[in-house]
mmJSON file of the N, C-alpha and C atoms, coordinates in Angstrom:
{"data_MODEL":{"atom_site":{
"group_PDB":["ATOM","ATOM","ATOM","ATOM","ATOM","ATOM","ATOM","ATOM","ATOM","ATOM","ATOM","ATOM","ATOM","ATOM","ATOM","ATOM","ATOM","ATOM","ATOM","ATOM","ATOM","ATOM","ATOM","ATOM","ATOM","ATOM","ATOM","ATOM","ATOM","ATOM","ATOM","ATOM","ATOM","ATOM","ATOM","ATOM","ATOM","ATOM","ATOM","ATOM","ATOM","ATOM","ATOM","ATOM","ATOM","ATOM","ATOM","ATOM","ATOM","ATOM","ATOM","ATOM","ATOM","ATOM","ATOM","ATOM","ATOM","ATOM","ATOM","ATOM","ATOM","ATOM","ATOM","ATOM","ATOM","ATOM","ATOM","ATOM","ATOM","ATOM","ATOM","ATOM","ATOM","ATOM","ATOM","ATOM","ATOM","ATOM","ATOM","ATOM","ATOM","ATOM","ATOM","ATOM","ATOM","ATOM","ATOM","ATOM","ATOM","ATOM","ATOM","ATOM","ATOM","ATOM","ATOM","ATOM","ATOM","ATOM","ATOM","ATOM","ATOM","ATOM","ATOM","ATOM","ATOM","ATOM","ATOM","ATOM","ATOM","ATOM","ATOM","ATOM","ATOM","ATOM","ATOM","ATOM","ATOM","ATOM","ATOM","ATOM","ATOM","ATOM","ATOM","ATOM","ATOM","ATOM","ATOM","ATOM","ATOM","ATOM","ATOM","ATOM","ATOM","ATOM","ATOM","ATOM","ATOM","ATOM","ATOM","ATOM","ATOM","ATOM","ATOM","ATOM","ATOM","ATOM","ATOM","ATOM","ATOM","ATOM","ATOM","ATOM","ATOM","ATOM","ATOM","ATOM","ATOM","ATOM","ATOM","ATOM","ATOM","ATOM","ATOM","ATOM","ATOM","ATOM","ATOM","ATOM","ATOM","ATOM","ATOM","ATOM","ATOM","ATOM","ATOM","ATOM","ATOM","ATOM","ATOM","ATOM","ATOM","ATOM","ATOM","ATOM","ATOM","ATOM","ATOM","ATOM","ATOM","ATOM","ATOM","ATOM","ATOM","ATOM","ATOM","ATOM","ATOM","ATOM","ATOM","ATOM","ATOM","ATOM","ATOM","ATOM","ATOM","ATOM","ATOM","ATOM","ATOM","ATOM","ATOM","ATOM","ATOM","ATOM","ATOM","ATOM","ATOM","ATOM","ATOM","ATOM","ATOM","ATOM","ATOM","ATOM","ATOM","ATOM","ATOM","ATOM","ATOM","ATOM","ATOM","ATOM","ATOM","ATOM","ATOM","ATOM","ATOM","ATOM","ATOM","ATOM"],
"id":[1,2,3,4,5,6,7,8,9,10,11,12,13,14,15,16,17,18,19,20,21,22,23,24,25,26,27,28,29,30,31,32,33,34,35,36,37,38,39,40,41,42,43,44,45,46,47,48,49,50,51,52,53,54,55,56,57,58,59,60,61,62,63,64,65,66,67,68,69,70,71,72,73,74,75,76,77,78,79,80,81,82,83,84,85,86,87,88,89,90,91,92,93,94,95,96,97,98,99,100,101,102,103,104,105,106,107,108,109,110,111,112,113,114,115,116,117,118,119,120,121,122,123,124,125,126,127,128,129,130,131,132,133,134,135,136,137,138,139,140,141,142,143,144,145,146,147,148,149,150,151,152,153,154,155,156,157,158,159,160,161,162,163,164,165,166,167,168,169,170,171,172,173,174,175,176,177,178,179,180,181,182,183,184,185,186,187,188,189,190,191,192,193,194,195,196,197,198,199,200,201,202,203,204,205,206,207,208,209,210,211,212,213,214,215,216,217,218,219,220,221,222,223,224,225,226,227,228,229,230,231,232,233,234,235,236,237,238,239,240],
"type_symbol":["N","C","C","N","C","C","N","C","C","N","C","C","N","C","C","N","C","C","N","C","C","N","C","C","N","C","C","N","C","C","N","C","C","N","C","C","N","C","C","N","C","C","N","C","C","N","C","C","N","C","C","N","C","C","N","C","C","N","C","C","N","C","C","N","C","C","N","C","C","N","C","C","N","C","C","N","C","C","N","C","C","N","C","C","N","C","C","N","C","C","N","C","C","N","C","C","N","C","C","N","C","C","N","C","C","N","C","C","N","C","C","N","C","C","N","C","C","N","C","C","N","C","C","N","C","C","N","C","C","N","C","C","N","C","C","N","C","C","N","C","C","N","C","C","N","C","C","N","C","C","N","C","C","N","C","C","N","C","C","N","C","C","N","C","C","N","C","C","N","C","C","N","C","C","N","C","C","N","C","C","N","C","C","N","C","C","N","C","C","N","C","C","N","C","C","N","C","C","N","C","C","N","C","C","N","C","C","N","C","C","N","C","C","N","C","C","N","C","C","N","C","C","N","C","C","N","C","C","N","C","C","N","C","C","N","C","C","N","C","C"],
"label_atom_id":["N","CA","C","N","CA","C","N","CA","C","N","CA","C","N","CA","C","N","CA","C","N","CA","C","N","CA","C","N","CA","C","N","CA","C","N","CA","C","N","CA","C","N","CA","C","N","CA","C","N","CA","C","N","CA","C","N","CA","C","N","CA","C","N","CA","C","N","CA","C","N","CA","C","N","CA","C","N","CA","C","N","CA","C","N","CA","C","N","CA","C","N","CA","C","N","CA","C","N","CA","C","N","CA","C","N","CA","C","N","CA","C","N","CA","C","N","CA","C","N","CA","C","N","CA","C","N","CA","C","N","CA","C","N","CA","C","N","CA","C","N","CA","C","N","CA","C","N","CA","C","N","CA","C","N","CA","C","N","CA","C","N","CA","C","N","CA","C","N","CA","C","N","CA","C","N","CA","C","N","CA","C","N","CA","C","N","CA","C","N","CA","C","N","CA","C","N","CA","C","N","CA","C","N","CA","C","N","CA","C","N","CA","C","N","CA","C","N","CA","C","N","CA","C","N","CA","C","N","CA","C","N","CA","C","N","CA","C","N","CA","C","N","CA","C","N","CA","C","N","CA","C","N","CA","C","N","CA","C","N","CA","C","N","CA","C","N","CA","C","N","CA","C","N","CA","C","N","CA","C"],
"label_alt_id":[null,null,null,null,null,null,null,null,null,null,null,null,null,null,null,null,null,null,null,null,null,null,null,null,null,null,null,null,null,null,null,null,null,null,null,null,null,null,null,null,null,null,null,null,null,null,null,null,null,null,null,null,null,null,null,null,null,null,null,null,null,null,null,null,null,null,null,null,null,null,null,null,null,null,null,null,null,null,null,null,null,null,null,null,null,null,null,null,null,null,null,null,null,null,null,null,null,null,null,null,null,null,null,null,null,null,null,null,null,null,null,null,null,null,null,null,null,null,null,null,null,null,null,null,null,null,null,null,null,null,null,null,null,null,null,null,null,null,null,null,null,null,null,null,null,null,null,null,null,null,null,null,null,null,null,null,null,null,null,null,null,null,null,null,null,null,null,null,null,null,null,null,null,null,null,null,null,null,null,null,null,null,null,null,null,null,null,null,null,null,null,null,null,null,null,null,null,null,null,null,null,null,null,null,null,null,null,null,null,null,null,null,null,null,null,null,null,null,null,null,null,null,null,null,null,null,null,null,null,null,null,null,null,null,null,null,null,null,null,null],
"label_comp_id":["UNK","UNK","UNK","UNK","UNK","UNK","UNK","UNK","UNK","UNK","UNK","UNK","UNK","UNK","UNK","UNK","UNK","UNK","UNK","UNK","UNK","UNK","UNK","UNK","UNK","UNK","UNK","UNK","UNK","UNK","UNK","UNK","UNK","UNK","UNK","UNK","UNK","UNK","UNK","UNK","UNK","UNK","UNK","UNK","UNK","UNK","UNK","UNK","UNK","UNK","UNK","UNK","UNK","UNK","UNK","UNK","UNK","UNK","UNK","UNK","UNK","UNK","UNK","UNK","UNK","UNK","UNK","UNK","UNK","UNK","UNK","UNK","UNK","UNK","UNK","UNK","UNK","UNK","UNK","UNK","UNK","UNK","UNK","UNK","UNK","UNK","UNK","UNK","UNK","UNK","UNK","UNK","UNK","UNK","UNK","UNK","UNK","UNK","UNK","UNK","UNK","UNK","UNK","UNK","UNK","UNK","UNK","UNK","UNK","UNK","UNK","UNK","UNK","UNK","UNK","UNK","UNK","UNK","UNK","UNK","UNK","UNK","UNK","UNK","UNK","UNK","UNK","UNK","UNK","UNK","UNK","UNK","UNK","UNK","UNK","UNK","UNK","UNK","UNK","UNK","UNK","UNK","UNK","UNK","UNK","UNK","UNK","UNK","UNK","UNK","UNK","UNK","UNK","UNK","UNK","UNK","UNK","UNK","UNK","UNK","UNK","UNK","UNK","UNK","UNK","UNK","UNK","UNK","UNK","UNK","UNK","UNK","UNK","UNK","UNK","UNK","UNK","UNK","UNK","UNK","UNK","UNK","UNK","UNK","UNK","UNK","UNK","UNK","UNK","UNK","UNK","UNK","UNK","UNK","UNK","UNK","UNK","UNK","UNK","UNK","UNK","UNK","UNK","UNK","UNK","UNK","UNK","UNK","UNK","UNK","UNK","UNK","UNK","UNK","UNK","UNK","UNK","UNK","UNK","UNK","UNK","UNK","UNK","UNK","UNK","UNK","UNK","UNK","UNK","UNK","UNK","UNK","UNK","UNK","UNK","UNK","UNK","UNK","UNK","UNK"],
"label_asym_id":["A","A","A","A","A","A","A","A","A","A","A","A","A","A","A","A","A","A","A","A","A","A","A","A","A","A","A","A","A","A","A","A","A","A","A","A","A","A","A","A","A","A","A","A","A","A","A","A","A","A","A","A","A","A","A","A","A","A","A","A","A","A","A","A","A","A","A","A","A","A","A","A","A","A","A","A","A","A","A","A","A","A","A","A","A","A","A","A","A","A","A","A","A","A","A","A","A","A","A","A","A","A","A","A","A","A","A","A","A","A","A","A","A","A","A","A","A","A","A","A","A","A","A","A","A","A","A","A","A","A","A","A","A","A","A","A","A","A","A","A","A","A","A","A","A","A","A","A","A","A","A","A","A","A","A","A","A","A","A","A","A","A","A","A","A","A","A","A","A","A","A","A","A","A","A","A","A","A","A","A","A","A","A","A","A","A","A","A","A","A","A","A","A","A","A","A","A","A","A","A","A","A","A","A","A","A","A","A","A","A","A","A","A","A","A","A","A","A","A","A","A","A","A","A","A","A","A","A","A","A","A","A","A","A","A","A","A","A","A","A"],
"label_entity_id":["1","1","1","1","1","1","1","1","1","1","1","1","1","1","1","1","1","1","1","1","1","1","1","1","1","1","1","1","1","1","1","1","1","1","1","1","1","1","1","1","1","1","1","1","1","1","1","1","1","1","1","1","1","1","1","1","1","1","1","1","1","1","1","1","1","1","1","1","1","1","1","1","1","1","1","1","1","1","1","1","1","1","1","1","1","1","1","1","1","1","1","1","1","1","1","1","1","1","1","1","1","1","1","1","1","1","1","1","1","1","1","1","1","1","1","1","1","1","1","1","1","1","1","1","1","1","1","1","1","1","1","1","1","1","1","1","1","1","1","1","1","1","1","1","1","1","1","1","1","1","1","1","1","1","1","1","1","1","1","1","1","1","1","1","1","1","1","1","1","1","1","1","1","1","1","1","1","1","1","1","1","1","1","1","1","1","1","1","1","1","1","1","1","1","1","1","1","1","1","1","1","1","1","1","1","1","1","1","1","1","1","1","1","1","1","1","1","1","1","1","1","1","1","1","1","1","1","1","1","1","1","1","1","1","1","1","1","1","1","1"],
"label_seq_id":[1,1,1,2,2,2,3,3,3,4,4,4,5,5,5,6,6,6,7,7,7,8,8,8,9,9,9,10,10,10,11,11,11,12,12,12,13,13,13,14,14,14,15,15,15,16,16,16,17,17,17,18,18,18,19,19,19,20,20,20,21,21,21,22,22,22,23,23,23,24,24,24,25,25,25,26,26,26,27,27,27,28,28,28,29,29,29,30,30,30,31,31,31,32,32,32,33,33,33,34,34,34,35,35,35,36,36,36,37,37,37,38,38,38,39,39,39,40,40,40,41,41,41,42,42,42,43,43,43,44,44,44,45,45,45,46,46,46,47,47,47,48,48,48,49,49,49,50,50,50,51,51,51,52,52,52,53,53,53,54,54,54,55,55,55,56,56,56,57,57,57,58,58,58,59,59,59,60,60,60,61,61,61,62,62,62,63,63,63,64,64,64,65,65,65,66,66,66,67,67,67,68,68,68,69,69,69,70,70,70,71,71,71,72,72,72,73,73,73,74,74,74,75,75,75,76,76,76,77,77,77,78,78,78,79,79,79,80,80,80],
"pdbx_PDB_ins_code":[null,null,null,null,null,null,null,null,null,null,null,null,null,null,null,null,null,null,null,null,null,null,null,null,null,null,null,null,null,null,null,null,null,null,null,null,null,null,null,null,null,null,null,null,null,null,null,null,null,null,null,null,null,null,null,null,null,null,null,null,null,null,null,null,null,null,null,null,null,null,null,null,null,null,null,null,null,null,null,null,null,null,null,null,null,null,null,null,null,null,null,null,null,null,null,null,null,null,null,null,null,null,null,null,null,null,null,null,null,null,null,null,null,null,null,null,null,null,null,null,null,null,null,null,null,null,null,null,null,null,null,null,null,null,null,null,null,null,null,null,null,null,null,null,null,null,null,null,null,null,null,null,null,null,null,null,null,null,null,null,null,null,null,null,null,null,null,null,null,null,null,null,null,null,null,null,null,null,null,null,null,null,null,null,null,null,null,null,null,null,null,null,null,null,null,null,null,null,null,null,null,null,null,null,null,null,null,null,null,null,null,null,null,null,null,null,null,null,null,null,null,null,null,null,null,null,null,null,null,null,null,null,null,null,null,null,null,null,null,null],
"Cartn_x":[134.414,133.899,132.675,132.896,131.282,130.436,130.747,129.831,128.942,129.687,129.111,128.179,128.695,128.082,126.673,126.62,125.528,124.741,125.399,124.056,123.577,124.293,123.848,122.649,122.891,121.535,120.919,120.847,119.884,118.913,119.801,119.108,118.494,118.682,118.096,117.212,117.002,115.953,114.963,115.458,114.403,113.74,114.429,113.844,112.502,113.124,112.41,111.16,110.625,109.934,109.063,109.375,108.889,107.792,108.65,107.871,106.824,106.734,105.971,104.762,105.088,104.037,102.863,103.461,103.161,102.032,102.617,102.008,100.633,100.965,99.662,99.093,99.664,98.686,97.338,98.229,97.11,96.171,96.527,95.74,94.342,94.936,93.941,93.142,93.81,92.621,91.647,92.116,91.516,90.129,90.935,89.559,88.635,88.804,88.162,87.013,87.791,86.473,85.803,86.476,85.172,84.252,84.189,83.573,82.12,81.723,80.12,79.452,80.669,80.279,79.604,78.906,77.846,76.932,77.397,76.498,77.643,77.469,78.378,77.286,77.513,76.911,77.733,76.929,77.422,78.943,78.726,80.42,80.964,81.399,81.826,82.549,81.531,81.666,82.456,81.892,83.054,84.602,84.088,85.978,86.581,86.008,86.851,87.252,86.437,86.613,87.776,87.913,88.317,89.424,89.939,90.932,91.526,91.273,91.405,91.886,91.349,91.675,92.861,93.041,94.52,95.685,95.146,96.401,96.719,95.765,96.438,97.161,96.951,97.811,98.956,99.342,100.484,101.22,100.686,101.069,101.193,100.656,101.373,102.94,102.981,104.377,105.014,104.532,105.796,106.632,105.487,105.62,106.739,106.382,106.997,108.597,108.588,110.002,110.842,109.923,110.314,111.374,110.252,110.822,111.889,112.106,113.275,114.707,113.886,115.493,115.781,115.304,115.301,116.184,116.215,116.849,117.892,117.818,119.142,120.462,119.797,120.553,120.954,120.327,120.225,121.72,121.659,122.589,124.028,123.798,125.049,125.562,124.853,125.43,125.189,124.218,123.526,122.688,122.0,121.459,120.244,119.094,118.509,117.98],
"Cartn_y":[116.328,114.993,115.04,115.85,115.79,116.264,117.659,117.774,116.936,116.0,114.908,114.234,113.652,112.845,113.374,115.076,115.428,115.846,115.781,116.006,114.195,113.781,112.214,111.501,112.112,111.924,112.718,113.958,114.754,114.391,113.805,113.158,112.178,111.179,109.903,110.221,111.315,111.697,112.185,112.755,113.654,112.372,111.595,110.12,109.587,109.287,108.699,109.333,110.66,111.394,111.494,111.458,111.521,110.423,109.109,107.717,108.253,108.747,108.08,109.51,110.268,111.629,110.433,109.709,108.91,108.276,107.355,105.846,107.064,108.027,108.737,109.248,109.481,110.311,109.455,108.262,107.033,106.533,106.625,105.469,106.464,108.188,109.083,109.445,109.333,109.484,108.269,106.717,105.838,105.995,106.433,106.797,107.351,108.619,109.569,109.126,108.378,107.589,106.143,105.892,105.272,105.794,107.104,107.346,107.428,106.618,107.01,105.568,105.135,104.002,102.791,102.212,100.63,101.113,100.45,100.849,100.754,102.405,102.788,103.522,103.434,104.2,105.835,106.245,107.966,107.682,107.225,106.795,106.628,105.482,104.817,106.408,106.973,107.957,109.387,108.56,110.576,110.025,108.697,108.409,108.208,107.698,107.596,109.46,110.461,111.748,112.44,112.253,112.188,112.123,110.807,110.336,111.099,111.408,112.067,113.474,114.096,115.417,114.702,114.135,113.834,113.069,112.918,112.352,113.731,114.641,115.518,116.774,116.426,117.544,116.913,115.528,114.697,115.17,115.216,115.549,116.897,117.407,119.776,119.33,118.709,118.815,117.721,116.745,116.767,117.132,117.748,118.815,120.211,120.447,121.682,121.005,119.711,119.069,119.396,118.734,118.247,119.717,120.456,122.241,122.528,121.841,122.555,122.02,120.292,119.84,120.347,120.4,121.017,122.431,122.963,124.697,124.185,123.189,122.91,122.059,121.621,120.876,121.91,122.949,124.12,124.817,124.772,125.814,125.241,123.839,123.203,122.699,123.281,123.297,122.045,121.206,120.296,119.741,119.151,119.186,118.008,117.785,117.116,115.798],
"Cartn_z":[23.359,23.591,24.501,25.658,26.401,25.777,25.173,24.315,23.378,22.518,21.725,22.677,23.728,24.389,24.964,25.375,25.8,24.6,23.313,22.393,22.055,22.133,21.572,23.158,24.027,25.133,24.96,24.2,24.427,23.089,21.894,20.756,21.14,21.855,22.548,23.139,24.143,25.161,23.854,23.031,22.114,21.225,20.817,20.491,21.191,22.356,23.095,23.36,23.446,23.495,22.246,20.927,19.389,19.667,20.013,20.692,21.838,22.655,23.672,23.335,22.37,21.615,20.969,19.825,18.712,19.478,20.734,21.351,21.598,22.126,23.665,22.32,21.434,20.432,19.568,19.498,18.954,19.781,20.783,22.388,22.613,22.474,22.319,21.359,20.278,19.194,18.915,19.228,19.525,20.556,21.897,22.697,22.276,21.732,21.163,20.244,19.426,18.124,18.765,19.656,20.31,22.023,22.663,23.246,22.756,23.436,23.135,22.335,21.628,21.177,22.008,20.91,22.13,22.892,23.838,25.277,26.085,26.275,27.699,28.381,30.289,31.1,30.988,31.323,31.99,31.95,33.349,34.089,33.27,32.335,31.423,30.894,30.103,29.413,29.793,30.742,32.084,32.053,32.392,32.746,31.692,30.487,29.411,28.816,29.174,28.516,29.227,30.593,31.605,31.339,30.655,30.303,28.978,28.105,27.199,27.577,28.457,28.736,29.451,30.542,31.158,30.125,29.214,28.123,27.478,26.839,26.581,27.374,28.516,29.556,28.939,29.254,29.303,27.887,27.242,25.454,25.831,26.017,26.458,27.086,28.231,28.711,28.019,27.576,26.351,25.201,24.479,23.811,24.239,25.485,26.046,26.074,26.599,27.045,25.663,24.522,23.593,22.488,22.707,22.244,23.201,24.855,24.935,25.008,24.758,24.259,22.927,21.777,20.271,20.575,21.579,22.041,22.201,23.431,23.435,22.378,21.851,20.847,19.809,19.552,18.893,20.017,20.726,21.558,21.482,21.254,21.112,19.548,18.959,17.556,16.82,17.209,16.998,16.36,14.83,14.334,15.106,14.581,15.111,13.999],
"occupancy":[1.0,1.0,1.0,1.0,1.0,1.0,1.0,1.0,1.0,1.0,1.0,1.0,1.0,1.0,1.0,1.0,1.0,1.0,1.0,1.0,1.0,1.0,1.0,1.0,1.0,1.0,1.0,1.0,1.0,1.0,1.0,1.0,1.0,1.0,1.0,1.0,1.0,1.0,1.0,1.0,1.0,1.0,1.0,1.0,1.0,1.0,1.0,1.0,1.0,1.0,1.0,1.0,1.0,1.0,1.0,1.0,1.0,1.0,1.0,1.0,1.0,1.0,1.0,1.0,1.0,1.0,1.0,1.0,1.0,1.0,1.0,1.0,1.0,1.0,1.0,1.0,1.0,1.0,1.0,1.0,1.0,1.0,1.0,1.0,1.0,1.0,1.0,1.0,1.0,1.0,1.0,1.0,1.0,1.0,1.0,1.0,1.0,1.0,1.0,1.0,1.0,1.0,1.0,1.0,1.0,1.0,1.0,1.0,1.0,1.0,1.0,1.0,1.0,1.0,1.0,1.0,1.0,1.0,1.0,1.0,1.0,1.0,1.0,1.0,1.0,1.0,1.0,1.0,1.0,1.0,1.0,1.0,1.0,1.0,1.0,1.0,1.0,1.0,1.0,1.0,1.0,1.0,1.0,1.0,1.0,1.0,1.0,1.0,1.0,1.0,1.0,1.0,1.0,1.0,1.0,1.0,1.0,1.0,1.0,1.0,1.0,1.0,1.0,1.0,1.0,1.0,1.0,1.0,1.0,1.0,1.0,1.0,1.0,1.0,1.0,1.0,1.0,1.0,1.0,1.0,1.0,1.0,1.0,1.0,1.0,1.0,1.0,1.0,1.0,1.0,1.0,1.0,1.0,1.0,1.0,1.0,1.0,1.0,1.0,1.0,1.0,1.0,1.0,1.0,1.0,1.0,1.0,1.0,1.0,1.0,1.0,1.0,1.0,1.0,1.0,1.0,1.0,1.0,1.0,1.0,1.0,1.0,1.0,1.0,1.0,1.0,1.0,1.0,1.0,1.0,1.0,1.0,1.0,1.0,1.0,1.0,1.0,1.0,1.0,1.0],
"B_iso_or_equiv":[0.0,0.0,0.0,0.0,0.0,0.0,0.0,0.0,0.0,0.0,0.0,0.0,0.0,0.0,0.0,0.0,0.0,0.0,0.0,0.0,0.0,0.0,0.0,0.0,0.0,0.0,0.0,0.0,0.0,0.0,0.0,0.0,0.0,0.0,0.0,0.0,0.0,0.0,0.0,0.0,0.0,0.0,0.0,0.0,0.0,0.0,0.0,0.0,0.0,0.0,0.0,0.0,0.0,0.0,0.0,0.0,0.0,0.0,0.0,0.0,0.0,0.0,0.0,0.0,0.0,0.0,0.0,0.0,0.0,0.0,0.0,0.0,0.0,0.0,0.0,0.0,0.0,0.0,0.0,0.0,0.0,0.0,0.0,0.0,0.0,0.0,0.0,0.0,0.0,0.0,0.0,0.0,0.0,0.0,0.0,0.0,0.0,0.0,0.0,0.0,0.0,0.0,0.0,0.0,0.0,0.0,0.0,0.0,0.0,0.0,0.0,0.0,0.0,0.0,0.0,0.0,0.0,0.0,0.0,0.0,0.0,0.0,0.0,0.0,0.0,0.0,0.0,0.0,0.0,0.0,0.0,0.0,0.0,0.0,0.0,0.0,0.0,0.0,0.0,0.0,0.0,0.0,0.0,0.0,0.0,0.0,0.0,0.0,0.0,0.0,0.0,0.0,0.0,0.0,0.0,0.0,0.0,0.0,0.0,0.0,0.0,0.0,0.0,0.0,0.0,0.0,0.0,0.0,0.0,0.0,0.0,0.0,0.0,0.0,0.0,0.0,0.0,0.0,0.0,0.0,0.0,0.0,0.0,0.0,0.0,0.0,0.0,0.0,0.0,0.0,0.0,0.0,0.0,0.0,0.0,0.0,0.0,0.0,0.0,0.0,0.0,0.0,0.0,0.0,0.0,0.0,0.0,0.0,0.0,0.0,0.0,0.0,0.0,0.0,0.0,0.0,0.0,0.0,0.0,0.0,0.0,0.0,0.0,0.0,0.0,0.0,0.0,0.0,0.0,0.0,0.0,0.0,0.0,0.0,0.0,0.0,0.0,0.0,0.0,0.0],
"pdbx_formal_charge":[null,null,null,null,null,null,null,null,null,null,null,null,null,null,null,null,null,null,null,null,null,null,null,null,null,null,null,null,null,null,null,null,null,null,null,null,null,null,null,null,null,null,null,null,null,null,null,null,null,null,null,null,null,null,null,null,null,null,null,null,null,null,null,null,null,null,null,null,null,null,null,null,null,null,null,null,null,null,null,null,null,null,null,null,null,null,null,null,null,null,null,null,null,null,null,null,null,null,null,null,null,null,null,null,null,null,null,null,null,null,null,null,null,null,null,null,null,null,null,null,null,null,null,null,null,null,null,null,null,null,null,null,null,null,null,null,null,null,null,null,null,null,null,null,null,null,null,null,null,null,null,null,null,null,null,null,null,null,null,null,null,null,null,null,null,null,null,null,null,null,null,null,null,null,null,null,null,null,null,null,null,null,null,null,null,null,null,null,null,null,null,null,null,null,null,null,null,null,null,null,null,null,null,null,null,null,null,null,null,null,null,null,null,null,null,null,null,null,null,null,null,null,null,null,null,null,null,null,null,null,null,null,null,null,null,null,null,null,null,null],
"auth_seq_id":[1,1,1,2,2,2,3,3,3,4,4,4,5,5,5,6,6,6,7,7,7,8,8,8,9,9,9,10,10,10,11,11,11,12,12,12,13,13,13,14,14,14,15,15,15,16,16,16,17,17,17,18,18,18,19,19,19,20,20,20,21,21,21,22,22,22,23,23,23,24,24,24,25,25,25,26,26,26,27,27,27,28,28,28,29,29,29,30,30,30,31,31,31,32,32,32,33,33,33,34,34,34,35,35,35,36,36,36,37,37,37,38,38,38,39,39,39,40,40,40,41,41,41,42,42,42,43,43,43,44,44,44,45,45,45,46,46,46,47,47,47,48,48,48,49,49,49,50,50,50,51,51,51,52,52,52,53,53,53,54,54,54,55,55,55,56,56,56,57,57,57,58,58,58,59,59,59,60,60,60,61,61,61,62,62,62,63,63,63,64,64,64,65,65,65,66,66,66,67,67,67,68,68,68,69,69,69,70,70,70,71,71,71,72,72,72,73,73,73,74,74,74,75,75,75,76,76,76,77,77,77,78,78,78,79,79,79,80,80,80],
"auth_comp_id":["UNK","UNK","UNK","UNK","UNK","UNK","UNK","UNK","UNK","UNK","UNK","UNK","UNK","UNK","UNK","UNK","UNK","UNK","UNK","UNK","UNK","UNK","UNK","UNK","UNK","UNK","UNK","UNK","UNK","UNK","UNK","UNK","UNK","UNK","UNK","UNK","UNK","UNK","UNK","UNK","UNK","UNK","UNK","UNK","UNK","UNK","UNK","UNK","UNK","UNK","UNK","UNK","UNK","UNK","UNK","UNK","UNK","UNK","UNK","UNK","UNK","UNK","UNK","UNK","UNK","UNK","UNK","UNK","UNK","UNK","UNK","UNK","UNK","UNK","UNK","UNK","UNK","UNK","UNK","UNK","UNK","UNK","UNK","UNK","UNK","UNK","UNK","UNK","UNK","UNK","UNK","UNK","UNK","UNK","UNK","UNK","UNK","UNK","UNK","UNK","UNK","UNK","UNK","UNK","UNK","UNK","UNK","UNK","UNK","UNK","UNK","UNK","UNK","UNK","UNK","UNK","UNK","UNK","UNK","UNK","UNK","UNK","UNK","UNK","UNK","UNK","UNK","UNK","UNK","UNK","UNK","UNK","UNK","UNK","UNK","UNK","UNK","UNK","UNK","UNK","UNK","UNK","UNK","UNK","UNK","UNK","UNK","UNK","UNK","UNK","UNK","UNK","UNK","UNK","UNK","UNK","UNK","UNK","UNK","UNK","UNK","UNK","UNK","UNK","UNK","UNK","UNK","UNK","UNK","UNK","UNK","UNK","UNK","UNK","UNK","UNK","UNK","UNK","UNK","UNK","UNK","UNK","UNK","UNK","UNK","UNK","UNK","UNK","UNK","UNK","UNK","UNK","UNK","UNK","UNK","UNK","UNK","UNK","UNK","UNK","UNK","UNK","UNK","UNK","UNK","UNK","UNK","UNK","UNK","UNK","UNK","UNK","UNK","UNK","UNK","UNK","UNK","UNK","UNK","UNK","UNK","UNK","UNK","UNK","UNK","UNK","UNK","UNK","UNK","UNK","UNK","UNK","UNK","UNK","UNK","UNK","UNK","UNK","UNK","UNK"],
"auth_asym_id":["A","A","A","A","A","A","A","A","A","A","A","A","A","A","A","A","A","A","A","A","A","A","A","A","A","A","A","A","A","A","A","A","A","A","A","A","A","A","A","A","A","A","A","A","A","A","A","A","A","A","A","A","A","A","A","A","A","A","A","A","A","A","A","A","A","A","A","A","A","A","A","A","A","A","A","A","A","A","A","A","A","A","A","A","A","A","A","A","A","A","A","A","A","A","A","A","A","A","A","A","A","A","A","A","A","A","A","A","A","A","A","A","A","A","A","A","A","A","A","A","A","A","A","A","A","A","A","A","A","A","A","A","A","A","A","A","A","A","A","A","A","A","A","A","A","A","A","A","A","A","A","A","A","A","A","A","A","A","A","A","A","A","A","A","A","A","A","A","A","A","A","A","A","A","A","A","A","A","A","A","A","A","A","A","A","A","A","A","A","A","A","A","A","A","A","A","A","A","A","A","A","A","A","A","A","A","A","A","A","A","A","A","A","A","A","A","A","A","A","A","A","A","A","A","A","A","A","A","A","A","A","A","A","A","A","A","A","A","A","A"],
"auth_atom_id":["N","CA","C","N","CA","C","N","CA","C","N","CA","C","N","CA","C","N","CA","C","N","CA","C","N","CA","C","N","CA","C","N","CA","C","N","CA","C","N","CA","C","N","CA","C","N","CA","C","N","CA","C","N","CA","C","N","CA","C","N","CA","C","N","CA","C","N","CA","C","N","CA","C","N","CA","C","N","CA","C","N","CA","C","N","CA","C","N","CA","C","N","CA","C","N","CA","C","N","CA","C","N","CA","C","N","CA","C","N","CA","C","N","CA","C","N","CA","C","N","CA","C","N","CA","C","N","CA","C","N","CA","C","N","CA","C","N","CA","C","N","CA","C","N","CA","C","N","CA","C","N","CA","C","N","CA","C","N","CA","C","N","CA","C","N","CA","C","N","CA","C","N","CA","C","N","CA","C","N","CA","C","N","CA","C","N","CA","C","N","CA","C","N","CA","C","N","CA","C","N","CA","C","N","CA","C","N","CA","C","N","CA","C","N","CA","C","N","CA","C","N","CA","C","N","CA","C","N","CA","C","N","CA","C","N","CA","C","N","CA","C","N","CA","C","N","CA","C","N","CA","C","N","CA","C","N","CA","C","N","CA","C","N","CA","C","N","CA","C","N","CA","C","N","CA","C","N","CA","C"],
"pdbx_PDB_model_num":[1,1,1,1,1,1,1,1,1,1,1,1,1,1,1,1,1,1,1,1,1,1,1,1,1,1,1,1,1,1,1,1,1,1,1,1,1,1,1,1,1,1,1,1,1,1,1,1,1,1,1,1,1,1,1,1,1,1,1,1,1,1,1,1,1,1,1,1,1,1,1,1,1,1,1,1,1,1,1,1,1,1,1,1,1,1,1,1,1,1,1,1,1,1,1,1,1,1,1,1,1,1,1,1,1,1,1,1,1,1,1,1,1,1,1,1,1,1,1,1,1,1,1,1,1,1,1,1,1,1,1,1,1,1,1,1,1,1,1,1,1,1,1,1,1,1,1,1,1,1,1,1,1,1,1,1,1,1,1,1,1,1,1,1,1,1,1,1,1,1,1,1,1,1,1,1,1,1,1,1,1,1,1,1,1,1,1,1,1,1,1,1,1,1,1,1,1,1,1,1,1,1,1,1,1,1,1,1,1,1,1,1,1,1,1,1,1,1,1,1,1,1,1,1,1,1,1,1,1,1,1,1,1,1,1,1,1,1,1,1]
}}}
């Protein structure tokens, strides 16, 4: 029974994570196709790139999270 219970949070956590990959993955590729667009200053342009590089740090360690709940669910006999 704990068992169940710790794969069914660890499926939920891995859920929840699929989600918040998806949201940062769109918000970033969004940025992306519009840097540079209009009229932006420098600034404008640093902080929005800026931003992009700090979303995808954020996306590496989720990613990393994400592979090691997948191990673990794997360790517990768990399909995903």
């Amino acid at each position: 029974m704990a068992d169940e219970t710790t794969q069914e949070q660890l499926r939920r956590e891995l859920h929840e994570i699929d989600a918040e990959i998806a949201e940062l993955r769109k918000s970033t590729d969004d940025l992306k196709a519009h840097v540079g667009d209009g009229v932006e200053d420098a600034e404008e342009i640093a902080a929005d790139l800026t931003s992009v590089e700090e979303d995808e740090a954020v996306l590496g360690i989720l990613g990393r999270r994400r592979e090691a709940l997948l191990k673990q669910l794997e360790r517990l006999g768990g399909s995903t």
